[in-house]
N, C-alpha and C positions, 0 to 999 in steps of 0.2 A: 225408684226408677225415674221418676220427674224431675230430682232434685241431679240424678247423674245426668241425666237427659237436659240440663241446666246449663251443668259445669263440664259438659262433656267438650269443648274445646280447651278449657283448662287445663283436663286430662294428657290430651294431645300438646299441648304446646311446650316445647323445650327453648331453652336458649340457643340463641343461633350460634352456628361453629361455620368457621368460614370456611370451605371445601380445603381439601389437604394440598397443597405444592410444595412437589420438592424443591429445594433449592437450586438455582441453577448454575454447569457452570460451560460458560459459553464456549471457553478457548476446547474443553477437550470435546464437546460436542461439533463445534468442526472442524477435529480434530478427526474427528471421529467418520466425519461428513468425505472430509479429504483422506485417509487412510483408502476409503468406499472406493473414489473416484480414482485411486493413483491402482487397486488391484483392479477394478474393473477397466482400464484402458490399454490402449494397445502401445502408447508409448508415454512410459513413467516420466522420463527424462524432462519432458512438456511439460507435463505436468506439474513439479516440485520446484522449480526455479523458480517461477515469478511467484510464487503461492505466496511467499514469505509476505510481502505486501497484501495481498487479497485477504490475508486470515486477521493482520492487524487491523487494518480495517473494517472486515466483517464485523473482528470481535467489540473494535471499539465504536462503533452503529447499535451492535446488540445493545452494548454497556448504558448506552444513550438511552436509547428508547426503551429500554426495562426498566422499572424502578425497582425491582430486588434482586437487580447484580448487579455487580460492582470489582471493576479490575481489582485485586489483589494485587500487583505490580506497582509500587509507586511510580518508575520510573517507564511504565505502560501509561499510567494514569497521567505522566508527564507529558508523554506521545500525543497525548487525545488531541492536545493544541494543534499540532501540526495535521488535521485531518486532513485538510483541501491541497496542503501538499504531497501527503503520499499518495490521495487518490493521484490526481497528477501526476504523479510518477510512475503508477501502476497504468495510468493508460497511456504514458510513453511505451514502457514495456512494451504492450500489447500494440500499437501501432508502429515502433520497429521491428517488433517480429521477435523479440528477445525472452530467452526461457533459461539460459543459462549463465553462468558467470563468464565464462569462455567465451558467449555470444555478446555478453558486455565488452569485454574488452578488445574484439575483433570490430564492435561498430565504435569502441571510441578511437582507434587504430587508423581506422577508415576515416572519420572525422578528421583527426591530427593530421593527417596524408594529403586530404582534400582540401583543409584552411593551409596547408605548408604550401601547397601547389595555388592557391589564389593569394597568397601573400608573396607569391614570388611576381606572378602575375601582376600584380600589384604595384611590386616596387620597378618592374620595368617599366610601367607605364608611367609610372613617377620621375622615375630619370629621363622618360623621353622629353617629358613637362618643362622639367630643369633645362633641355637643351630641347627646345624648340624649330622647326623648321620655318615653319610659317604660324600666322592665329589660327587660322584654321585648324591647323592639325591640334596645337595646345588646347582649341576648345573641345573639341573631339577625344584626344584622348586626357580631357577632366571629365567628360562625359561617362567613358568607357573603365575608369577608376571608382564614380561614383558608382557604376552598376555591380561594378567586385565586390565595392564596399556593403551594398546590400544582400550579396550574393551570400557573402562573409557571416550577417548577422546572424542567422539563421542558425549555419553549421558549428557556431561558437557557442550558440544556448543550448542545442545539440549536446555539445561534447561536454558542455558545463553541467548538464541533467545529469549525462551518462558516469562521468565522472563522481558527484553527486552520492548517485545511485548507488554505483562499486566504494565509495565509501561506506556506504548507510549502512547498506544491506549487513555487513555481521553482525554489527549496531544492534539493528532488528530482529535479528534471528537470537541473539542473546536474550533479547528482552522477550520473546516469545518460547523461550526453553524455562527463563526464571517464572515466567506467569505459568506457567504449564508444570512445574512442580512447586508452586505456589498454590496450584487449583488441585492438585493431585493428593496434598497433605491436606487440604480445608476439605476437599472429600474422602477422605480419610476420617478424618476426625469424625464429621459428619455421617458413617457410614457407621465406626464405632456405638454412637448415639442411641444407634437404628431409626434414625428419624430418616433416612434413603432409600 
């Protein structure tokens, strides 16, 4: 009894195992997060448009800050680079107001309409220049040219984002259908294993 009474933490003591974690994989978890969000809402439509952005980014934040996941997508993992500009992009989205593809290209529409109408603006105030009445008026209306010109810059980065955007986006949506049966077969495998 003395001598178990000794060695009695010896007894007890195992080698340490380091608690069990599945493997994780980020894209169909919110995936899974968004499936939630688009049945519980009252208008889907809102929902699924701009997401395409929101989930690449979610996913490639997750990818960052975990250390044992890791996009499976090369050309996701290519994306990562471009972080600061899809956020940026995704919060144009959301401060035009934009949820659709159809809502894309009604505001780059609007854009083209509004720089076509201050370009025209523009050039009359240019011709008045070229034929002057008095100084006055020519420095008045170089005055009234430079404020178009600024008027201008604005709606041109505008419609350059939005444009941009309506490119990217199948771009994106490709690359988040190949990671998403990329993750689908590595949990698969995974599942096989029974390590899931």
């Amino acid at each position: 009894m003395d001598k178990n009474a000794e060695n009695r933490y010896r007894l007890f003591t195992l080698e340490y195992r380091p608690p069990y974690r599945p493997k994780k994989f980020p894209l169909e978890d919110e995936l899974r997060k968004l499936e939630f969000s688009i049945d519980h809402s009252h208008d889907a439509a809102t929902v699924l448009v701009n997401m395409i952005f929101y989930i690449i980014i979610t996913v490639i934040q997750i990818a960052a800050e975990l250390t044992n996941v890791m996009l499976l997508s090369p050309d996701l993992r290519a994306a990562e680079k471009d972080l600061k500009e899809l956020i940026a992009d995704y919060h144009f989205l959301q401060e035009q107001d934009i949820h659709t593809v159809s809502d894309l290209q009604v505001n780059i529409e609007q854009s083209r309409s509004e720089l076509l109408t201050l370009e025209r603006e523009r050039s009359d105030i240019s011709n008045r220049i070229r034929r002057p009445k008095s100084s006055e008026d020519e420095s008045q209306n170089k005055e009234s040219r430079k404020a178009i010109s600024k008027q201008m810059k604005p709606v041109r980065e505008k419609l350059r984002r939005a444009e941009k955007i309506l490119e990217k986006s199948p771009h994106l949506y490709e690359l988040l259908k190949q990671e998403h049966e990329l993750e689908r077969k590595a949990r698969a495998r995974y599942l096989d294993k029974g390590l899931l």
